[in-house]
MOPAC internal coordinates of N, CA, C and O (Angstrom, degrees):
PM7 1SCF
backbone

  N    0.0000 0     0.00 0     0.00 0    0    0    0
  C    1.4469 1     0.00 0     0.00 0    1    0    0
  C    1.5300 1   109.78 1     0.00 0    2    1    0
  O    1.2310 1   119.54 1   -66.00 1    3    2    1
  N    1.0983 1   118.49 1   114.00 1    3    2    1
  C    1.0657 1   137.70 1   157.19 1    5    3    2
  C    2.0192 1   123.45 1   -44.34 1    6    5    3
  O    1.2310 1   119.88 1   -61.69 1    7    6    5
  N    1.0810 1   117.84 1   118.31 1    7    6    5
  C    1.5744 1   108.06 1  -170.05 1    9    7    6
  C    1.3844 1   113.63 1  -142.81 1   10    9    7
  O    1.2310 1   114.02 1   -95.24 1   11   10    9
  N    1.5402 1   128.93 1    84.76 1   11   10    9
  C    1.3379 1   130.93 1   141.76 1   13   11   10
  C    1.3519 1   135.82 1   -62.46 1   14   13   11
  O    1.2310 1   132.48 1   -34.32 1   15   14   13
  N    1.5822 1    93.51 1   145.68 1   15   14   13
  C    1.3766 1   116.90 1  -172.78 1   17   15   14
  C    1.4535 1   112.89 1   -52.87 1   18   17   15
  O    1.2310 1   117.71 1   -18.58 1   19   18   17
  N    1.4696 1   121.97 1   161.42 1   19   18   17
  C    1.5478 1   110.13 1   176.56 1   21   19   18
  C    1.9891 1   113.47 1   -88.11 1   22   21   19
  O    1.2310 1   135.51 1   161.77 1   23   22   21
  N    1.6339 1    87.60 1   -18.23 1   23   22   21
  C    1.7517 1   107.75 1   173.42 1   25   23   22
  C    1.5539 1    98.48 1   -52.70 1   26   25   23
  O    1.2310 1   111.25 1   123.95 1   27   26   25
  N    1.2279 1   134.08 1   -56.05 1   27   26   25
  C    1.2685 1   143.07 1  -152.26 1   29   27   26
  C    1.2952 1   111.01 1   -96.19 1   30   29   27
  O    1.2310 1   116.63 1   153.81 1   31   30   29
  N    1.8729 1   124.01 1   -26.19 1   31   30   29
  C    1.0050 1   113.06 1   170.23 1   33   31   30
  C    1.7591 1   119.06 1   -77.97 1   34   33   31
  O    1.2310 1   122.38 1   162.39 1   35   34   33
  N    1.2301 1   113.05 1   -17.61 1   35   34   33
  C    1.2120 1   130.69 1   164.81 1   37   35   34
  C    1.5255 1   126.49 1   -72.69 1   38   37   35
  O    1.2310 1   120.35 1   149.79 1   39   38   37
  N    1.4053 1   116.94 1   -30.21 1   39   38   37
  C    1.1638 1   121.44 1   153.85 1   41   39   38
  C    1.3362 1   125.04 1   -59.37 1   42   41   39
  O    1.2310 1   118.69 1   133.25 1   43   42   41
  N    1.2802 1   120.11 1   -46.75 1   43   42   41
  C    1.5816 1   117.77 1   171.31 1   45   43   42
  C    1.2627 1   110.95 1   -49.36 1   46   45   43
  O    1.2310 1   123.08 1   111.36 1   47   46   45
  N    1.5474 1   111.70 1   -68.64 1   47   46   45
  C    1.5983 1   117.88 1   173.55 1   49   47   46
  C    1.5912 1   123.56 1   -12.66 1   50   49   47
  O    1.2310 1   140.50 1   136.52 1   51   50   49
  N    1.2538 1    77.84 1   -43.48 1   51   50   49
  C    2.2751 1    84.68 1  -170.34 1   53   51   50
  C    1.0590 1   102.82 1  -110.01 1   54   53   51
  O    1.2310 1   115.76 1   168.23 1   55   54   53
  N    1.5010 1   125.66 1   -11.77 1   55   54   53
  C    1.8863 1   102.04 1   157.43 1   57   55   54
  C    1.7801 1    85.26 1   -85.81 1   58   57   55
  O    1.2310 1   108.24 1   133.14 1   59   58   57
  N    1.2401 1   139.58 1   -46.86 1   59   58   57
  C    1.5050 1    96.44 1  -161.14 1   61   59   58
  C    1.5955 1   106.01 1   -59.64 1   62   61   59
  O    1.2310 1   108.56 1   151.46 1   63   62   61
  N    1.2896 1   139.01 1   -28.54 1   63   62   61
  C    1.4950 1   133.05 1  -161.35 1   65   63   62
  C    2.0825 1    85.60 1   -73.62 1   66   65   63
  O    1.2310 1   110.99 1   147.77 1   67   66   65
  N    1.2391 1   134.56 1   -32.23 1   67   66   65
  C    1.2065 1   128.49 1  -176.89 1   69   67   66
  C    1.7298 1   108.10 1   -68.37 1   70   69   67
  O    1.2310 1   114.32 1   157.47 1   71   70   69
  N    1.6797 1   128.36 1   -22.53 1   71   70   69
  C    0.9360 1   100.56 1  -178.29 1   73   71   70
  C    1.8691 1   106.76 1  -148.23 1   74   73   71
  O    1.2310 1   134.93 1  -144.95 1   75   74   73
  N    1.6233 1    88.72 1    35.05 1   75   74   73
  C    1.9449 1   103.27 1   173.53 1   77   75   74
  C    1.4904 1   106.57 1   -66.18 1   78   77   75
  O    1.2310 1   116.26 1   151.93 1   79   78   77
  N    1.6873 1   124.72 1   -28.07 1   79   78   77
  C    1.3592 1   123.24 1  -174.59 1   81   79   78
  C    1.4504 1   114.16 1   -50.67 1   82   81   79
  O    1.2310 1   135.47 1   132.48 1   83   82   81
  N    1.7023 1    87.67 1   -47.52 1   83   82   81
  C    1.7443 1    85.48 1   176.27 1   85   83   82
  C    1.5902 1   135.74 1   -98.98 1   86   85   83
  O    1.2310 1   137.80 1   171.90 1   87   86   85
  N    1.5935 1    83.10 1    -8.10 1   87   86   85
  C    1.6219 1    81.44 1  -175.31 1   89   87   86
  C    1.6641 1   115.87 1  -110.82 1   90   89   87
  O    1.2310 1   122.84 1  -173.46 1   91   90   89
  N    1.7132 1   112.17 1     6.54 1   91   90   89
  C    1.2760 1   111.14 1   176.96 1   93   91   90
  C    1.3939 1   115.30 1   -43.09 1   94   93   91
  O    1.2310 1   120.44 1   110.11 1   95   94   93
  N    1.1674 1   116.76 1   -69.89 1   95   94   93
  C    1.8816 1   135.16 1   179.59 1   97   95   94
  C    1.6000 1   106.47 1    -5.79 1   98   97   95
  O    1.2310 1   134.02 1   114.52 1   99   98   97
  N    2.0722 1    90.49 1   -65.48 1   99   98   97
  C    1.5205 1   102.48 1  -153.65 1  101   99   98
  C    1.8217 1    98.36 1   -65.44 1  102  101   99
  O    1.2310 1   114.14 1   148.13 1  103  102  101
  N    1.6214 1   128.71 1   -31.87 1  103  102  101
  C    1.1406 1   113.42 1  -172.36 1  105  103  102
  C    1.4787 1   125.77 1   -84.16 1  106  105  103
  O    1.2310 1   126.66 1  -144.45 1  107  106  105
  N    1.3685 1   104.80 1    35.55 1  107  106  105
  C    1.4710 1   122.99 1   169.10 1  109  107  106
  C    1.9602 1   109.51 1    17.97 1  110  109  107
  O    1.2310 1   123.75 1  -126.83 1  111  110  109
  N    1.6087 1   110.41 1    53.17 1  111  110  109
  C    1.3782 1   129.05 1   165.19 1  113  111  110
  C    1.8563 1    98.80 1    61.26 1  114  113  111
  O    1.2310 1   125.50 1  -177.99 1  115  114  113
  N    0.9822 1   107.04 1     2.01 1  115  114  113
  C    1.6428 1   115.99 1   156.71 1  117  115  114
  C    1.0773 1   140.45 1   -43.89 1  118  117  115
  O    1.2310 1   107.98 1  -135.05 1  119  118  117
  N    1.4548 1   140.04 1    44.95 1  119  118  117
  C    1.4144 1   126.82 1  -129.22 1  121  119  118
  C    1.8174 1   102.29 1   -74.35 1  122  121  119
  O    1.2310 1   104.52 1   150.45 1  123  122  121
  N    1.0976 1   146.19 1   -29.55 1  123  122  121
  C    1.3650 1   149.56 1   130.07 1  125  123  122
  C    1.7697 1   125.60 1    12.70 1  126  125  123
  O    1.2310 1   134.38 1   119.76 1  127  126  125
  N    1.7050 1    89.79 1   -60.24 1  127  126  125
  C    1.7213 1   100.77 1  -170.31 1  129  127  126
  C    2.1474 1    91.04 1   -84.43 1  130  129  127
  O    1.2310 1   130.35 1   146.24 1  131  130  129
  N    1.7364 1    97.64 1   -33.76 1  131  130  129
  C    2.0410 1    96.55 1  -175.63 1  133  131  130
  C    1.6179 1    92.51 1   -55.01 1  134  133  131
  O    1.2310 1   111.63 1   137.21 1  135  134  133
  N    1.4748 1   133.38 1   -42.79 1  135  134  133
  C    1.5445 1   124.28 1  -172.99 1  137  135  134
  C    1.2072 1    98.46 1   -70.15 1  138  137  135
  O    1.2310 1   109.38 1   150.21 1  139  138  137
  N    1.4058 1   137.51 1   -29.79 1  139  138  137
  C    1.6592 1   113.88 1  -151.61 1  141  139  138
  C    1.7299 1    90.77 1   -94.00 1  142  141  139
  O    1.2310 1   117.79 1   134.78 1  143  142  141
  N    1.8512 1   121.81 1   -45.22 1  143  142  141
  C    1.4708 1    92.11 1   169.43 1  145  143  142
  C    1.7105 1   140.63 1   -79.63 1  146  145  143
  O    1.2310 1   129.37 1  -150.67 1  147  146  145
  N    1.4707 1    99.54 1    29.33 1  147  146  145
  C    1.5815 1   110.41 1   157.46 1  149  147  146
  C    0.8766 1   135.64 1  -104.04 1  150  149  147
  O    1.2310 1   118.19 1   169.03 1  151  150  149
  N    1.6408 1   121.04 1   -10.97 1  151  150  149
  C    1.4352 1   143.63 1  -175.27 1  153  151  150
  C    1.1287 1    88.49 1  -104.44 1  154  153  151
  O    1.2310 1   103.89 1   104.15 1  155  154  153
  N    1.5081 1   147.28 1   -75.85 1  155  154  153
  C    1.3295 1   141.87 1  -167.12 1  157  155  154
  C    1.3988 1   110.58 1   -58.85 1  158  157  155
  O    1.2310 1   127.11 1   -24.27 1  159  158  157
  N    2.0430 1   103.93 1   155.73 1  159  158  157
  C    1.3268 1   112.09 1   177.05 1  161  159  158
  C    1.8816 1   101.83 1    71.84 1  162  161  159
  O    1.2310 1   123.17 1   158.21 1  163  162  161
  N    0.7446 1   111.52 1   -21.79 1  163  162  161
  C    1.8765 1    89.93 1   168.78 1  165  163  162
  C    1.7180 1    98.77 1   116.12 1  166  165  163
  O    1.2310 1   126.96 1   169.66 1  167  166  165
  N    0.8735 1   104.21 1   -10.34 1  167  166  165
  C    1.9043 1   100.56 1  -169.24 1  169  167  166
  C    1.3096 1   115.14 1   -23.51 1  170  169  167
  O    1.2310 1   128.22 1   128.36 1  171  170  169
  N    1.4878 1   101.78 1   -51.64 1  171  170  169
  C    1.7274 1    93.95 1  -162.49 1  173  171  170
  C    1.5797 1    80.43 1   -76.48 1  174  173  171
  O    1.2310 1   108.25 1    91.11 1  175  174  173
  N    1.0737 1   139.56 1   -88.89 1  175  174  173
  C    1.7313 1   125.24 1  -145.86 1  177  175  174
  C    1.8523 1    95.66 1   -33.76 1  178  177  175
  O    1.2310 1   108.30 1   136.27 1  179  178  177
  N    0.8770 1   139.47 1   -43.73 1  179  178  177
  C    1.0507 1   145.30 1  -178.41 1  181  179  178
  C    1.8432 1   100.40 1   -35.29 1  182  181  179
  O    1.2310 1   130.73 1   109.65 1  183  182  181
  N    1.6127 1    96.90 1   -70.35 1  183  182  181
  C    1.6129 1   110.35 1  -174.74 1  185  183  182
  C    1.4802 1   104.70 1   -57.03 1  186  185  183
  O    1.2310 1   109.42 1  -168.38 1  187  186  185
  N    1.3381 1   137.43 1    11.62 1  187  186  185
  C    1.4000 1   117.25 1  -156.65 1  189  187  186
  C    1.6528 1   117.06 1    70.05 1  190  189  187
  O    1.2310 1   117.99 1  -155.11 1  191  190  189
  N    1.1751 1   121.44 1    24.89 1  191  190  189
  C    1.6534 1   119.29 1  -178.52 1  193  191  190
  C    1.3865 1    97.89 1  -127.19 1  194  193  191
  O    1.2310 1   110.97 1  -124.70 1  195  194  193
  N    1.3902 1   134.60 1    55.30 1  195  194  193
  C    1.3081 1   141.51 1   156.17 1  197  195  194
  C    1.2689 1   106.97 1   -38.45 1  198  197  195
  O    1.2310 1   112.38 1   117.80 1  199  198  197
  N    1.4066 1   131.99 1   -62.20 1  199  198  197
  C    1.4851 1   112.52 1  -164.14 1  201  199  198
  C    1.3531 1   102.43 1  -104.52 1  202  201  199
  O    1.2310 1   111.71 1  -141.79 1  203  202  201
  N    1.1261 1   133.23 1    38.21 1  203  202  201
  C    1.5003 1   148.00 1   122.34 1  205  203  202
  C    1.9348 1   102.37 1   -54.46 1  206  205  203
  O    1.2310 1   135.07 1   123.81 1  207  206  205
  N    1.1787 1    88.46 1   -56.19 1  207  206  205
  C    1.7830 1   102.48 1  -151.44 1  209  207  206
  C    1.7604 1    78.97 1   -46.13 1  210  209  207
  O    1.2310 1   128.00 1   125.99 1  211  210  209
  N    1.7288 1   102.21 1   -54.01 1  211  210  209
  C    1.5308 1    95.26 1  -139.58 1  213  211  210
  C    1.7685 1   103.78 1   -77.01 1  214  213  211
  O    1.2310 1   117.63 1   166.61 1  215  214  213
  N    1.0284 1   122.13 1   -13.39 1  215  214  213
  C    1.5030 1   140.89 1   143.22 1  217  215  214
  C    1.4772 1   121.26 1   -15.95 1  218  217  215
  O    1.2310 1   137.90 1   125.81 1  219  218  217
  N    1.7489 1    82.91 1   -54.19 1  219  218  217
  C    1.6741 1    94.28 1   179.83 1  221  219  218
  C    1.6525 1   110.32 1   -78.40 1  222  221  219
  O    1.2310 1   131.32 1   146.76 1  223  222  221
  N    0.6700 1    95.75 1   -33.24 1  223  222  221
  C    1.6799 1   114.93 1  -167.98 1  225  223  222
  C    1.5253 1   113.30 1   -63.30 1  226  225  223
  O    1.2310 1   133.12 1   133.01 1  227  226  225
  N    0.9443 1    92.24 1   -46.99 1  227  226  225
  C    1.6660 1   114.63 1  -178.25 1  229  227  226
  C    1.7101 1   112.38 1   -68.45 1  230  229  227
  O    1.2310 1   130.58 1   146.09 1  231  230  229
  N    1.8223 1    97.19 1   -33.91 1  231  230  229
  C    1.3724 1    94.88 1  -178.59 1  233  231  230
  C    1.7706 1   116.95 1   -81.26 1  234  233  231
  O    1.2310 1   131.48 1   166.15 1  235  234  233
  N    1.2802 1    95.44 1   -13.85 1  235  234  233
  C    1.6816 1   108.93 1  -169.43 1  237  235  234
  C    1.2482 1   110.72 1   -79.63 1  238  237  235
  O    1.2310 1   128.87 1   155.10 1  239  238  237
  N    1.7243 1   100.52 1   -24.90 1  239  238  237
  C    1.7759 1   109.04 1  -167.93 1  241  239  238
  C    1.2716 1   100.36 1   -97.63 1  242  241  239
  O    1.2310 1   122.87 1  -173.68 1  243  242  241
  N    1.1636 1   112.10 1     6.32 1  243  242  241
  C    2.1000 1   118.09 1   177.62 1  245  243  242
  C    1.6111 1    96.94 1  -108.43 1  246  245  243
  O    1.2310 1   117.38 1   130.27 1  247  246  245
  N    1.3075 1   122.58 1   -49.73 1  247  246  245
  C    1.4511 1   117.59 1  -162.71 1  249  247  246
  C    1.4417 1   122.44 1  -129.42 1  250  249  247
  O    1.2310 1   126.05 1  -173.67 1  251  250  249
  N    1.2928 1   105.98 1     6.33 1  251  250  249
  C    1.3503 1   111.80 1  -170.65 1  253  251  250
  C    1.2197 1   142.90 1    84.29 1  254  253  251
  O    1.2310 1   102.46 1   -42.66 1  255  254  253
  N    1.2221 1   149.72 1   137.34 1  255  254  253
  C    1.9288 1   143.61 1  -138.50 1  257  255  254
  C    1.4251 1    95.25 1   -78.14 1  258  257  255
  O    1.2310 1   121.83 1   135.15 1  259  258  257
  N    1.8427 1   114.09 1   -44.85 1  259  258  257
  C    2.1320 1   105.94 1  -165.62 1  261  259  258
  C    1.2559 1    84.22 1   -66.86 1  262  261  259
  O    1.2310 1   107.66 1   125.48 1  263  262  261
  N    1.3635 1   140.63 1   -54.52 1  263  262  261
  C    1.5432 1   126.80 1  -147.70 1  265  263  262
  C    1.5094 1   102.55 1   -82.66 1  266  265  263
  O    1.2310 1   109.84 1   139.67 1  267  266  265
  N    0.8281 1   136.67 1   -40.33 1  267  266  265
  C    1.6068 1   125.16 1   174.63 1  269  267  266
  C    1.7531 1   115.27 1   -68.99 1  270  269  267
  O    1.2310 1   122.62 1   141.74 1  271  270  269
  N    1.4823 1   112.59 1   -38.26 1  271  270  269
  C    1.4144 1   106.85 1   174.34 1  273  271  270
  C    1.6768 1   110.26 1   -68.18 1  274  273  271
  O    1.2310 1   117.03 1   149.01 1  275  274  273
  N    1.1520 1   123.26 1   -30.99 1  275  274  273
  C    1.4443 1   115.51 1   174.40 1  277  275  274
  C    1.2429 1   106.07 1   -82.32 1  278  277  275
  O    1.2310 1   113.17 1   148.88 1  279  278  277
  N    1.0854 1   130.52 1   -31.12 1  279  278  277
  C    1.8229 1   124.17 1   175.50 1  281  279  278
  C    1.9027 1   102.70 1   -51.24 1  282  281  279
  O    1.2310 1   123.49 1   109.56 1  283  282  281
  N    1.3961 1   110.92 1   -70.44 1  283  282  281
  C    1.3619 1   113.89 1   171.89 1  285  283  282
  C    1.2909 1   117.12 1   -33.08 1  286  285  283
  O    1.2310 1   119.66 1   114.92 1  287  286  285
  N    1.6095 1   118.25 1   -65.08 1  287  286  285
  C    1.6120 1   119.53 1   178.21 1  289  287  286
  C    1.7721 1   130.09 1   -44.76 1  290  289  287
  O    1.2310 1   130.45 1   138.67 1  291  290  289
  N    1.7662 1    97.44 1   -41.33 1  291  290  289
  C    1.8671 1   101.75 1   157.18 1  293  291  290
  C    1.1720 1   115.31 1   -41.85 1  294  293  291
  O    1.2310 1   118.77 1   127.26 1  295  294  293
  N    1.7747 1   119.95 1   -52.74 1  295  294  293
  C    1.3915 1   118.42 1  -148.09 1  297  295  294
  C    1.1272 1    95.83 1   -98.08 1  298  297  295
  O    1.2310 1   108.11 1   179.11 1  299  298  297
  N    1.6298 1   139.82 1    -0.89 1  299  298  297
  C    1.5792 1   110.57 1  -163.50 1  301  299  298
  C    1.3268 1    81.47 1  -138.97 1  302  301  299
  O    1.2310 1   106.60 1   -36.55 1  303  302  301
  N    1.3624 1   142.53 1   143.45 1  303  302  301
  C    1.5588 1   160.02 1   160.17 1  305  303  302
  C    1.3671 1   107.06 1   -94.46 1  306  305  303
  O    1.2310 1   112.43 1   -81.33 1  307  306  305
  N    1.5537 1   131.89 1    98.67 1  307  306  305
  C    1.4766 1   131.39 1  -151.65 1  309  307  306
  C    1.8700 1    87.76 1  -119.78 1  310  309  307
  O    1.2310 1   110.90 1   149.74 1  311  310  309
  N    1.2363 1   134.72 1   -30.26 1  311  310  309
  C    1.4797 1   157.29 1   175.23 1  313  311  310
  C    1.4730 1   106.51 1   -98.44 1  314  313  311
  O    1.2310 1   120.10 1   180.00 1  315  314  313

C-alpha cells in the first residue's frame, strides 16, 4: 500500500488549480494524465512544495511511477 501525506496531497491540488488554465485541454477529462502533469517536471518544487516534490520522489524510488501515479489519482479528483 502505497501512503501519501495529506501535505502533499494538497500540494498537488493547488499547483494543479495553478496550472489547469493551461493544461486542462491536453488531459483529455483524464484525471490520471491532470496528476501526472503536476507531479512531473518539478511543478510542485516549482510551486514552493519542495518536500511535496521529494515526497513524490521517494514514493517512485520505493514503488515505482504507474503505481504511485495511480495511487495519487484514486485519492485526489483533480477533473
Amino acid at each position: 500500500m502505497i501512503t501519501i501525506s495529506k501535505e502533499t496531497l494538497n500540494a498537488i491540488a493547488i499547483t494543479w488549480d495553478y496550472i489547469a488554465a493551461d493544461a486542462y485541454e491536453m488531459c483529455e477529462d483524464d484525471n490520471e494524465i491532470a496528476v501526472e502533469m503536476t507531479i512531473d517536471a518539478g511543478r510542485l518544487k516549482m510551486n514552493n512544495y519542495a518536500d511535496a516534490q521529494n515526497e513524490v520522489r521517494s514514493l517512485i524510488n520505493a514503488h515505482g511511477y504507474a503505481p504511485v501515479l495511480a495511487a495519487i489519482s484514486k485519492k485526489l479528483q483533480l477533473l
